[in-house]
Every structure is written in C-alpha cells, then in structure tokens.
C-alpha positions as CSV (number, residue, x, y, z in Angstrom):
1,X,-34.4,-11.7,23.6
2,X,-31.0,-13.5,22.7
3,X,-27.9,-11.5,23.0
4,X,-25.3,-12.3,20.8
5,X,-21.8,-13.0,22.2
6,X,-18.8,-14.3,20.5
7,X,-18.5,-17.9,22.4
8,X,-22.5,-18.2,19.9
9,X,-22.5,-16.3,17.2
10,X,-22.3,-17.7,14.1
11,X,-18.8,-17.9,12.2
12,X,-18.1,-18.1,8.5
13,X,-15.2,-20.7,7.2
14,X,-12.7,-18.5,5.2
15,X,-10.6,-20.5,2.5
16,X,-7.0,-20.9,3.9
17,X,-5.9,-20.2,0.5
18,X,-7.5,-17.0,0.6
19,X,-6.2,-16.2,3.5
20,X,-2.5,-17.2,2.3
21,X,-2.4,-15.0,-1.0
22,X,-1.1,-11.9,-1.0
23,X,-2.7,-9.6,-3.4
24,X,-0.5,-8.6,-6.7
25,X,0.5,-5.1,-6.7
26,X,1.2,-3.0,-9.8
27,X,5.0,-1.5,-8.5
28,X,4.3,0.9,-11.0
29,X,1.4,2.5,-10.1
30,X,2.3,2.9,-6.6
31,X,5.4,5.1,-7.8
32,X,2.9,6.9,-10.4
33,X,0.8,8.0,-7.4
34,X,4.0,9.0,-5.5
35,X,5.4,11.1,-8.1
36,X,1.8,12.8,-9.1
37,X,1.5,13.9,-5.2
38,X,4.6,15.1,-5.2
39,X,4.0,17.3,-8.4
40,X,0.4,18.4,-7.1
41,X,2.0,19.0,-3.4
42,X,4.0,21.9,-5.7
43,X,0.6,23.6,-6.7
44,X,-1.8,23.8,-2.6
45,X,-1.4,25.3,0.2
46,X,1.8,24.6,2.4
47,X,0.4,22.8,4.6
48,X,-1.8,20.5,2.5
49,X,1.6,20.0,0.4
50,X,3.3,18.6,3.3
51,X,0.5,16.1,3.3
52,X,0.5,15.6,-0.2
53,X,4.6,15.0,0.0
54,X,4.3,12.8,3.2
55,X,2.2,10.5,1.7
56,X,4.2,10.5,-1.5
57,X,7.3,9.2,0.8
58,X,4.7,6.5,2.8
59,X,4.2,5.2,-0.9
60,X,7.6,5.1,-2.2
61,X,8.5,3.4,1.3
62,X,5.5,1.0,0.8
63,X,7.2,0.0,-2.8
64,X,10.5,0.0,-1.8
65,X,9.2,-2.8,1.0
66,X,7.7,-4.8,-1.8
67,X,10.5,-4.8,-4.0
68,X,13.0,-6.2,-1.0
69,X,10.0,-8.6,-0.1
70,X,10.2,-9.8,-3.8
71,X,14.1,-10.5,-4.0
72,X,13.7,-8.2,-7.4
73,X,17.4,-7.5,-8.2
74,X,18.4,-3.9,-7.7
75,X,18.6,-3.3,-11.8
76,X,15.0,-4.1,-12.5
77,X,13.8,-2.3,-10.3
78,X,11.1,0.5,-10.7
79,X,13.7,2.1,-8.3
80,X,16.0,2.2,-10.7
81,X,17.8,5.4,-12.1
C-alpha cells in the first residue's frame, strides 16, 4: 500500500502564460448584476434583501477595482453618470 504525500505525488506543469493572464471581464455585466439585485432586494424578505443589496455593493466595489486597475479614465467609465 503506497501512501501518497506531497514530496511524491505526481505534479502537472501549468503554462506560465496561463498562469499570467488575467481573465477579461465584461464591466458591464458586473454592474447589470448589481443593479438587478438591488431591484429584486426591493421585492423578498428584509433580511434576504440585505443580502441581495450587500452583494449588489461587493459587485459594484469589485468593478470599481477593475476600472482603477485598468487606468480607464473617469469619463468612460461604466461609473459614469
């Protein structure tokens, strides 16, 4: 019976390049999700809402991060009023 540890267990190469890309996010959906919480948060239970409308904020912060990250000026910005 052989007991794997991690000093011989087998490993699996992973692509540095994979590694190294960030994945492409869609700015836009992220504050489409935020805004249809927020709008559904208005329709449950209190408590569920607060949920709903915490989560809303995580994503809008979450986008907010990304734009800064981006060096997007402040007019393009899905942020924008």
């Amino acid at each position: 019976m052989a007991i794997a540890t991690f000093s011989n267990s087998p490993t699996t190469a992973v692509p540095v390049s994979t590694v190294a890309q960030q994945p492409e996010f869609d700015l836009s959906r992220l504050q489409r999700r935020a805004d249809s919480l927020r709008r559904l948060a208005r329709s449950v239970d209190p408590i569920l809402a607060t949920s709903y409308r915490r989560r809303a904020c995580e994503l809008e912060l979450e986008l907010w991060i990304h734009i800064v990250r981006s060096g997007l000026p402040p007019q393009d910005s899905p942020l924008a009023a």
